[in-house]
Structures are given as structure tokens and as C-alpha cells.
MMTF fields as JSON, N, C-alpha, C and O atoms, coordinates in Angstrom:
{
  "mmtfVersion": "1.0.0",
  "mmtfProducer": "UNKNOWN",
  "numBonds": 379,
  "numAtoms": 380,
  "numGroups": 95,
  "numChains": 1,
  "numModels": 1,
  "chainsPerModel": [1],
  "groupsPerChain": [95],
  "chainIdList": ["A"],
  "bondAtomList": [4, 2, 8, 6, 12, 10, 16, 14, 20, 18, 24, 22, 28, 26, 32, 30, 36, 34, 40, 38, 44, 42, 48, 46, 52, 50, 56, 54, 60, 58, 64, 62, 68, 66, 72, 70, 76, 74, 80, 78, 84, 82, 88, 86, 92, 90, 96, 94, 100, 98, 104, 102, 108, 106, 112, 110, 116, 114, 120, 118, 124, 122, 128, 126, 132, 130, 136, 134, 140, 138, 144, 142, 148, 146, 152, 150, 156, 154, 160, 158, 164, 162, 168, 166, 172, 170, 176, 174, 180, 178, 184, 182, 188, 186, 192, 190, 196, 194, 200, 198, 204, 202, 208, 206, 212, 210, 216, 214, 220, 218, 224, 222, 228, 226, 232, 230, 236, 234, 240, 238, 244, 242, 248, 246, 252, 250, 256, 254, 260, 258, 264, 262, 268, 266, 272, 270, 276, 274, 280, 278, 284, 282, 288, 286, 292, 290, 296, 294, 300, 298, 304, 302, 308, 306, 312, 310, 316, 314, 320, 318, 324, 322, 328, 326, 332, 330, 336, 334, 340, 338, 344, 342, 348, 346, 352, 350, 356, 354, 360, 358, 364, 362, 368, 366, 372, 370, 376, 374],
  "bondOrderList": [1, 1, 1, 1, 1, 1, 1, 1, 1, 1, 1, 1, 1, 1, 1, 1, 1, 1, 1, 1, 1, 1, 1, 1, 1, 1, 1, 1, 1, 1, 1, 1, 1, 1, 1, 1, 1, 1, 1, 1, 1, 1, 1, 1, 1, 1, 1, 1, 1, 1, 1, 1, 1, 1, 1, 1, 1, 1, 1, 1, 1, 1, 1, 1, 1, 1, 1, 1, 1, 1, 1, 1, 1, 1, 1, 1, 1, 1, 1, 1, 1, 1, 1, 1, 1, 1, 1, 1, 1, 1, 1, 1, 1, 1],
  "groupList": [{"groupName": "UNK", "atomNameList": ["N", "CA", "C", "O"], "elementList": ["N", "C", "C", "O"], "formalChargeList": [0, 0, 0, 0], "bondAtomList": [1, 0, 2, 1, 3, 2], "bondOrderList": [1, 1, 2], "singleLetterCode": "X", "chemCompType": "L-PEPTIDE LINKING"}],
  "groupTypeList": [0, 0, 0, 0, 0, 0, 0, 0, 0, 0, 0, 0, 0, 0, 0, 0, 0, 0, 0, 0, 0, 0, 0, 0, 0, 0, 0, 0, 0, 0, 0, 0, 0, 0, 0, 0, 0, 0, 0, 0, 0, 0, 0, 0, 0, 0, 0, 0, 0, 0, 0, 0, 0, 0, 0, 0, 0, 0, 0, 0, 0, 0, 0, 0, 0, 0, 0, 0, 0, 0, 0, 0, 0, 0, 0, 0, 0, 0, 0, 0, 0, 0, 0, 0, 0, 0, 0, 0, 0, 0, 0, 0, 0, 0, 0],
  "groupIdList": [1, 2, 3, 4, 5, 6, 7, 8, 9, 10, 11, 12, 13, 14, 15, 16, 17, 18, 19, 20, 21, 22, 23, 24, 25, 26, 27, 28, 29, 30, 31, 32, 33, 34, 35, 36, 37, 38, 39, 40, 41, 42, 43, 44, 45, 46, 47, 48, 49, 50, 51, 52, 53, 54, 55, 56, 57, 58, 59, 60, 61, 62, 63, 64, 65, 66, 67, 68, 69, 70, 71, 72, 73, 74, 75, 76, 77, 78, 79, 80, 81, 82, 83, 84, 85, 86, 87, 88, 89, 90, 91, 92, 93, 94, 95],
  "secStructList": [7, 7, 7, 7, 7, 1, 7, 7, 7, 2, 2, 2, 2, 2, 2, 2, 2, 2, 2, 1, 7, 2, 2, 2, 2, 2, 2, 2, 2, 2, 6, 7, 7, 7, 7, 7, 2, 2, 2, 2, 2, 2, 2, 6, 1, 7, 1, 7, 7, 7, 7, 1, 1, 2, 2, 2, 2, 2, 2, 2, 2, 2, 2, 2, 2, 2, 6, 6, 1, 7, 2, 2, 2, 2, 2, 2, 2, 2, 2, 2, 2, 2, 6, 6, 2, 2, 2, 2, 2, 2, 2, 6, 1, 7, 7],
  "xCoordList": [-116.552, -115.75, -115.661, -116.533, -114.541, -114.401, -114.154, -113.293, -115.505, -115.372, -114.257, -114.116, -113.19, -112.579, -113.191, -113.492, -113.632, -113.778, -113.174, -113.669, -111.679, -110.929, -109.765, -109.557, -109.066, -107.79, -106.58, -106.633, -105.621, -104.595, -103.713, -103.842, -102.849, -101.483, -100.222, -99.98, -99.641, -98.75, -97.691, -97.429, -96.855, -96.15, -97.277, -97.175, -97.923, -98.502, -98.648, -98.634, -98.867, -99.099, -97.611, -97.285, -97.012, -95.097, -95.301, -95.351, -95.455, -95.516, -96.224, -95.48, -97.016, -97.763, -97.093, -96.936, -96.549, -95.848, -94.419, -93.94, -93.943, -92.602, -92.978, -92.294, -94.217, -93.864, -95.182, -95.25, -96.322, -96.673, -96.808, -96.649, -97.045, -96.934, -97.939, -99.033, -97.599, -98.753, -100.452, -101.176, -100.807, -101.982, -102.485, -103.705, -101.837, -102.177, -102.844, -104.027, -101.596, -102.013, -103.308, -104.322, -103.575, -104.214, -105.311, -106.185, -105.845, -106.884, -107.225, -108.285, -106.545, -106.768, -107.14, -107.7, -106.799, -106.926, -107.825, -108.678, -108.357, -108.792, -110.314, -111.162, -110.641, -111.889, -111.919, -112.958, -110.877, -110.865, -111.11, -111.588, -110.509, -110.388, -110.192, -110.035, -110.165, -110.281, -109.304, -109.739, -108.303, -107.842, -108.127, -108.239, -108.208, -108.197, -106.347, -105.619, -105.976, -104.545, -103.698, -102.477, -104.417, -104.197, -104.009, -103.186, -104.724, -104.576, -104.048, -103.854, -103.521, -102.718, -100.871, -99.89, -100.905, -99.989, -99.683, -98.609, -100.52, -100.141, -99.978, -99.234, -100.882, -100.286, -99.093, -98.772, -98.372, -97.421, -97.463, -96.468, -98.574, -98.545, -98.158, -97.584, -98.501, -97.932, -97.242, -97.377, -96.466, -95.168, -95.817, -95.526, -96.427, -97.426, -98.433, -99.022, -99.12, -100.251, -100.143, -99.316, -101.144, -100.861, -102.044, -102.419, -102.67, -104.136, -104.002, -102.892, -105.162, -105.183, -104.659, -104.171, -104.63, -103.92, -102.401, -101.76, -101.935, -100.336, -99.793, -98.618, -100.641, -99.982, -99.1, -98.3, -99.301, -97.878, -97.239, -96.096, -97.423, -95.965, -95.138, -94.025, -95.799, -94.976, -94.281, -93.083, -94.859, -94.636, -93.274, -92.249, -93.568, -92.531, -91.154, -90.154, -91.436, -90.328, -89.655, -88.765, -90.115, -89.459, -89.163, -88.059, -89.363, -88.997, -88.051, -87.193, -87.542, -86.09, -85.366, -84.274, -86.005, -84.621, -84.363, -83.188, -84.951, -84.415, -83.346, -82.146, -83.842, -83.4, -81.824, -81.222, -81.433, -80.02, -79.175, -77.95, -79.791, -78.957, -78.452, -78.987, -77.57, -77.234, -78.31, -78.827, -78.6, -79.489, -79.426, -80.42, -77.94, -78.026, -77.847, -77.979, -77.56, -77.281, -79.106, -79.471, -79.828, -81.258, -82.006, -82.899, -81.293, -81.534, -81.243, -82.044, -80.128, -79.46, -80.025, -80.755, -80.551, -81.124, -82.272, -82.642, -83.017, -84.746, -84.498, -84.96, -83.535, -83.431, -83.149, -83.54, -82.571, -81.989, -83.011, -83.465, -83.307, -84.821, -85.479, -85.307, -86.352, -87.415, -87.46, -88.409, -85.98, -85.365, -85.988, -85.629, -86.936, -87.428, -88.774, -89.227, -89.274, -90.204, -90.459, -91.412, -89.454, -88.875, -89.154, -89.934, -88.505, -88.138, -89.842, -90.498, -90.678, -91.559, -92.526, -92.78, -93.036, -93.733, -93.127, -93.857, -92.152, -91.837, -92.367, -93.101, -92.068, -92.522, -93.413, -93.119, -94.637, -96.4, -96.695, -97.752, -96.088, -96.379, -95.611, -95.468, -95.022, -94.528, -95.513, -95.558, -96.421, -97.435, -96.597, -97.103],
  "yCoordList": [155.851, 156.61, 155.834, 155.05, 156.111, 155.582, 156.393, 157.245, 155.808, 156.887, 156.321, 155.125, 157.583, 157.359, 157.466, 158.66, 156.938, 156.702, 156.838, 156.807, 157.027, 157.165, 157.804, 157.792, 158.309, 159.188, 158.267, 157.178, 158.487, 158.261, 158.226, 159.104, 157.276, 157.108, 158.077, 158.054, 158.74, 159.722, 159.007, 159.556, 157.93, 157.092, 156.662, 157.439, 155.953, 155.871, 156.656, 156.387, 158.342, 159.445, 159.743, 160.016, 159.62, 159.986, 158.906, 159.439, 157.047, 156.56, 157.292, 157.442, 157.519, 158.325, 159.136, 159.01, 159.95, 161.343, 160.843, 161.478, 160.196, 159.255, 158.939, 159.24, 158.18, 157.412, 157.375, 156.682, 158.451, 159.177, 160.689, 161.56, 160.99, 162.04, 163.038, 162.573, 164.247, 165.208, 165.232, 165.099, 165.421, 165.275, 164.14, 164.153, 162.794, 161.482, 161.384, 161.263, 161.481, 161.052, 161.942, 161.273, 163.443, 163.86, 163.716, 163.819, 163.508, 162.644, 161.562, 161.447, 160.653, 159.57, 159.391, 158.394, 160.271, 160.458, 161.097, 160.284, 162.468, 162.758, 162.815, 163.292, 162.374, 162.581, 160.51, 159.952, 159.88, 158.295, 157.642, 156.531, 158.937, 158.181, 156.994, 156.141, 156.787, 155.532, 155.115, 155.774, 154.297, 154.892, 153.437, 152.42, 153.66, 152.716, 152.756, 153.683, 151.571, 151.034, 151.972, 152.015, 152.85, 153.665, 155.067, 155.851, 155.314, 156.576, 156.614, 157.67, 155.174, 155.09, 155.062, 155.446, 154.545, 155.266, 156.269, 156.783, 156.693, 158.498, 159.451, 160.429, 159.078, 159.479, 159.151, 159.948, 158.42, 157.514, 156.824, 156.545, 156.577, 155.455, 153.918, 153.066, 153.716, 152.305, 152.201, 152.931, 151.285, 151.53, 150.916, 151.437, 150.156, 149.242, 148.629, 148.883, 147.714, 146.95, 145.607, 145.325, 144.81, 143.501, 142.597, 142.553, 141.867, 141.21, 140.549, 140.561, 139.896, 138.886, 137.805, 136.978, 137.641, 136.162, 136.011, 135.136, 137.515, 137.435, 138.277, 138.623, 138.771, 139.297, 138.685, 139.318, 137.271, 136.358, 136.171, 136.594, 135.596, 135.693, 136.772, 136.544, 138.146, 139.353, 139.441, 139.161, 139.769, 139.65, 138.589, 139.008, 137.03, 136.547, 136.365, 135.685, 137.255, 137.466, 138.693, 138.948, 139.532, 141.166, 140.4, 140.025, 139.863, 139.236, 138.752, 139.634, 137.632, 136.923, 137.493, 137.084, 138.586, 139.652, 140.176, 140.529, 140.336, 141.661, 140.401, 140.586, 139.71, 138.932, 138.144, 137.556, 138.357, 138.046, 139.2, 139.083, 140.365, 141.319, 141.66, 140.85, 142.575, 142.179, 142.858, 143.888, 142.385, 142.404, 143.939, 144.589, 144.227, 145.264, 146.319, 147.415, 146.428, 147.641, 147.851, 148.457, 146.905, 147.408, 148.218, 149.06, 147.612, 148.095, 149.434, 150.278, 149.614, 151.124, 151.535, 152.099, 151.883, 152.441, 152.821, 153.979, 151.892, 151.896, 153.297, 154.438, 152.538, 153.801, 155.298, 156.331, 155.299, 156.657, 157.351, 158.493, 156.187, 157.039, 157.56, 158.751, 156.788, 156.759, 157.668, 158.298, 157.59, 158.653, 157.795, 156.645, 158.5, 157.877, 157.434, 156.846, 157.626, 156.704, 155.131, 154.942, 154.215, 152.978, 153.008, 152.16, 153.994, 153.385, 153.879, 153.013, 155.343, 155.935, 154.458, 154.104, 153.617, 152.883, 151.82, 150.835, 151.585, 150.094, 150.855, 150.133, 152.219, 152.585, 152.606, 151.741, 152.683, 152.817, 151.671, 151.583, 150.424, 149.061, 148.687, 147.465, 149.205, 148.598, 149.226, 148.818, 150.338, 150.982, 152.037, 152.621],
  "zCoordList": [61.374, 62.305, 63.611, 63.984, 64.279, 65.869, 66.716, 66.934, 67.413, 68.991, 69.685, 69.938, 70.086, 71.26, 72.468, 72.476, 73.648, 74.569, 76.092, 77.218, 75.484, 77.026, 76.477, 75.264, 77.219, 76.924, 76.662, 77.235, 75.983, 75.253, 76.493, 77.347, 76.621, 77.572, 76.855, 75.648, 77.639, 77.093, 76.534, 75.464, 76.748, 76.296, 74.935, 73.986, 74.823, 73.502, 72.061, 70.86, 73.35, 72.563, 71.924, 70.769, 72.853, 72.287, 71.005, 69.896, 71.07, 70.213, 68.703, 67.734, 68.661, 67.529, 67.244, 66.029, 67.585, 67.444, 66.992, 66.053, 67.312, 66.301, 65.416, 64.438, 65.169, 63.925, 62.823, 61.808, 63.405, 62.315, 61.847, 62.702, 60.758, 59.925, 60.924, 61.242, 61.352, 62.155, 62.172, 63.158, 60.907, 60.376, 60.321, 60.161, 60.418, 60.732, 61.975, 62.293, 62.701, 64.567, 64.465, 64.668, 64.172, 64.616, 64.01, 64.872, 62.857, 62.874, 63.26, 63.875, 63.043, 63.56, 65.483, 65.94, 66.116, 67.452, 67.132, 66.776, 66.979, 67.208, 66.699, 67.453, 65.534, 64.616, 64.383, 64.031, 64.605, 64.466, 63.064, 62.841, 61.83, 60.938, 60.464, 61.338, 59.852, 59.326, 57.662, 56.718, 57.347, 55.903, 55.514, 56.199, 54.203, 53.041, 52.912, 53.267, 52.356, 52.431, 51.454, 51.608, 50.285, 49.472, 50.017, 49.545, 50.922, 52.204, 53.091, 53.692, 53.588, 54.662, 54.053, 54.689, 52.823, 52.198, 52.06, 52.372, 51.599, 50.875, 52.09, 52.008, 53.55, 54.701, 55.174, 56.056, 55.005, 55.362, 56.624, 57.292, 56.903, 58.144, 57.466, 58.145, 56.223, 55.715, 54.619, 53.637, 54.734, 53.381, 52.083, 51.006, 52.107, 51.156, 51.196, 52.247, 50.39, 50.856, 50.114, 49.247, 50.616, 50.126, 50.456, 51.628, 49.513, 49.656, 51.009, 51.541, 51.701, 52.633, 52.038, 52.809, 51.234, 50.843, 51.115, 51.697, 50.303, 50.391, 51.349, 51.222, 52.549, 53.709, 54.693, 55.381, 54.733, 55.912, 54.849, 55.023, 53.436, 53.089, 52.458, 51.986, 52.459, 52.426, 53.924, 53.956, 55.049, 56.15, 56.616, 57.154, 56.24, 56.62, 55.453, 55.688, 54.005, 53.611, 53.559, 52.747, 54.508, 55.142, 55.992, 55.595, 56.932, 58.283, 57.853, 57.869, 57.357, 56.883, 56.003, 55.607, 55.609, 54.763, 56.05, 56.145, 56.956, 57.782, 59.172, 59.376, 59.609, 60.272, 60.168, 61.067, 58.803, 58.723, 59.072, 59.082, 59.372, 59.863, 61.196, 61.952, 61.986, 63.34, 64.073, 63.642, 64.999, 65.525, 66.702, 67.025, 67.176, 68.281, 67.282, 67.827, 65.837, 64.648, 65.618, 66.625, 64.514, 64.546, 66.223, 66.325, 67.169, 68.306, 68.48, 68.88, 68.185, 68.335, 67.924, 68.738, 66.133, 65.373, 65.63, 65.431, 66.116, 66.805, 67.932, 67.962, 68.789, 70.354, 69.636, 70.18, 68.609, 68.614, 67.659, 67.738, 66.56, 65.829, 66.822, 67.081, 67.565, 68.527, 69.671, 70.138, 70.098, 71.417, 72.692, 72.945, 73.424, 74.656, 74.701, 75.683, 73.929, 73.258, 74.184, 74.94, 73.918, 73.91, 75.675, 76.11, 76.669, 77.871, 78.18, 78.758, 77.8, 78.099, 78.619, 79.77, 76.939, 77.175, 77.924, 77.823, 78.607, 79.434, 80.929, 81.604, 81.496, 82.512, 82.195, 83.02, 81.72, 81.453, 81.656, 82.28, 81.333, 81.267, 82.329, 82.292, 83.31, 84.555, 85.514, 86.674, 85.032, 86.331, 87.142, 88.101]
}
């Protein structure tokens, strides 16, 4: 288990709350679960898994499938999934 130690940035917290499943964030925040790659599936925090061996080149062949595509589609798409998410954390990281 992992102790949390200090409080969560609300921009971070918005991050979690986009883009995992309810019962995720909240374990994971709050009790600091922990998943095996088989649980982090079935939660849906990860789409798949893949040994240490073949993780950069899964990685860099999602990367060059995805990279021939236009690039401001994927932008839009991100902002409007995400909502404010995106600007939340640039003000948190500007102070």
C-alpha cells in the first residue's frame, strides 16, 4: 500500500476524475492501491499490457500509428474529451 502524504492539487484531482473509472481514483487516492496490469485493466485505467522487454516497442509502434494522423484533429479531441482539465493544470503549473 501507499501512504499518501500530502494533498492532491485540484487540477490533478480534475485529471483523475477524467480519465479514471470512479472507484479507481478513489481507491487509488484514497486507500493507494496498488493494481497488477490484469486489474488495472479490468478497472480501466490501462488498455493493455506488455512485458518489459516489449514495452518501447509497443509504445513506439502506437506512437507511429498515431503520429501520421493530423495533429490539431487530436488536439481538439483531447480539449473537448477532457473539457478544462487541460487549461486547470497549465494554471497550477504557472503558480
Amino acid at each position: 500500500m501507499i501512504e499518501v502524504l500530502e494533498a492532491v492539487e485540484a487540477a490533478t484531482m480534475q485529471l483523475l476524475r477524467a480519465k479514471l473509472p470512479p472507484a479507481a481514483a478513489r481507491d487509488a487516492l484514497l486507500t493507494g492501491k496498488r493494481y497488477t496490469a490484469a486489474e488495472a485493466i479490468a478497472a480501466g485505467i490501462a488498455d493493455g499490457e506488455a512485458s518489459e522487454g516489449d514495452l518501447l516497442t509497443r509504445a513506439i509502434a502506437l506512437a507511429a500509428s498515431l503520429a501520421v494522423k493530423e495533429r490539431s484533429i487530436f488536439t481538439t479531441l483531447k480539449r473537448n474529451l477532457y473539457g478544462d482539465v487541460g487549461a486547470a493544470l497549465t494554471m497550477d503549473a504557472a503558480g
